[in-house]
N, C-alpha and C positions, 0 to 999 in steps of 0.2 A: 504494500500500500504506500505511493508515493506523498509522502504530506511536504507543507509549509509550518513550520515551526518556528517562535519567533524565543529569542533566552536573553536573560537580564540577568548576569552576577552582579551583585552588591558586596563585595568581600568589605569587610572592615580593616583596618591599619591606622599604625600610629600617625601617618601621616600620608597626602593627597599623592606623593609622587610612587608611594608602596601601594597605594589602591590601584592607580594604573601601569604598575609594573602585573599587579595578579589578572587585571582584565587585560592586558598587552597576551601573560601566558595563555591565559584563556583562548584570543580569538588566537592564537598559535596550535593550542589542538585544534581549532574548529580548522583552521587553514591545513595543518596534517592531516584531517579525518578521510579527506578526500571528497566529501560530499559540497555541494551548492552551497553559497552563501553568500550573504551580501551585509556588511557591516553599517551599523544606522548611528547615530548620533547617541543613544543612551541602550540601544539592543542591536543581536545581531539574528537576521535571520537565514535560517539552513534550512535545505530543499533535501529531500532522501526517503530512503526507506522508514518506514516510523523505529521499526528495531533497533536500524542505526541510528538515527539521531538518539532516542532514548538511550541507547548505550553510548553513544556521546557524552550525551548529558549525565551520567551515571560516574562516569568518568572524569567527567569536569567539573562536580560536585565533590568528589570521593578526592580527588588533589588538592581542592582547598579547604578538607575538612580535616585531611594528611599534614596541610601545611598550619593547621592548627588555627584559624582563623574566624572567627563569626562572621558567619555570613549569610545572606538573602538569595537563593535563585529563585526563579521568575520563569516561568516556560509557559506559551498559548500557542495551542495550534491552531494555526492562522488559516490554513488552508488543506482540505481534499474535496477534489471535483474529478468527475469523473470526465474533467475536459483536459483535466492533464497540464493546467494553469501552471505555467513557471515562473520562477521570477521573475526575469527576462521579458515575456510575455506582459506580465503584472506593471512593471515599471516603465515599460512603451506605452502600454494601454493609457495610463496614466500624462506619461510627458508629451501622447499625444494631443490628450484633452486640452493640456494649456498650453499647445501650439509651441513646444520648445524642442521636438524630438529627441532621439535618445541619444546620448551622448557615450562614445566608446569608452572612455575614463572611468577606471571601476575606483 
């Protein structure tokens, strides 16, 4: 079952520059996972098998729970349609409505 999956770490640290060193590792497994994704401003969303992403997710939970840290994850499944909707697809759809087309720069 192909889904859209949208994930939010909140890790906690003593300070702002160790919060975005743990969400840095983070989108680095998602970037290792091998699966779709596209980084947003405060989530990132992954495109895949739901097993995969949830063993993703399992994963990138279980490493900042390892590295000892209070934290928040976040996960909504954004999307399954049986049209086979990708992100790709989703964010044309979009940049064509406000007449900007889509821009190759990920």
């Amino acid at each position: 079952m192909l889904i859209q999956a949208s994930l939010k770490v909140m890790p906690s640290g003593a300070n702002q520059k160790e919060v975005y060193d743990k969400v840095n590792e983070v989108i680095e497994m998602i970037d290792n996972s091998n699966l779709k994704y596209q980084v947003g401003s405060s989530e990132t969303t992954v495109e895949g098998e739901y097993k995969d992403i949830f063993n993703l997710v399992e994963a990138i939970h279980t490493k900042l729970v390892d590295d000892q840290l209070r934290q928040i994850t976040m996960i909504i499944i954004t999307d399954y349609n049986v049209e086979n909707t990708h992100i790709e697809g989703k964010l044309e759809n979009v940049n064509n409505y406000l007449n900007r087309g889509v821009s190759d720069e990920n």
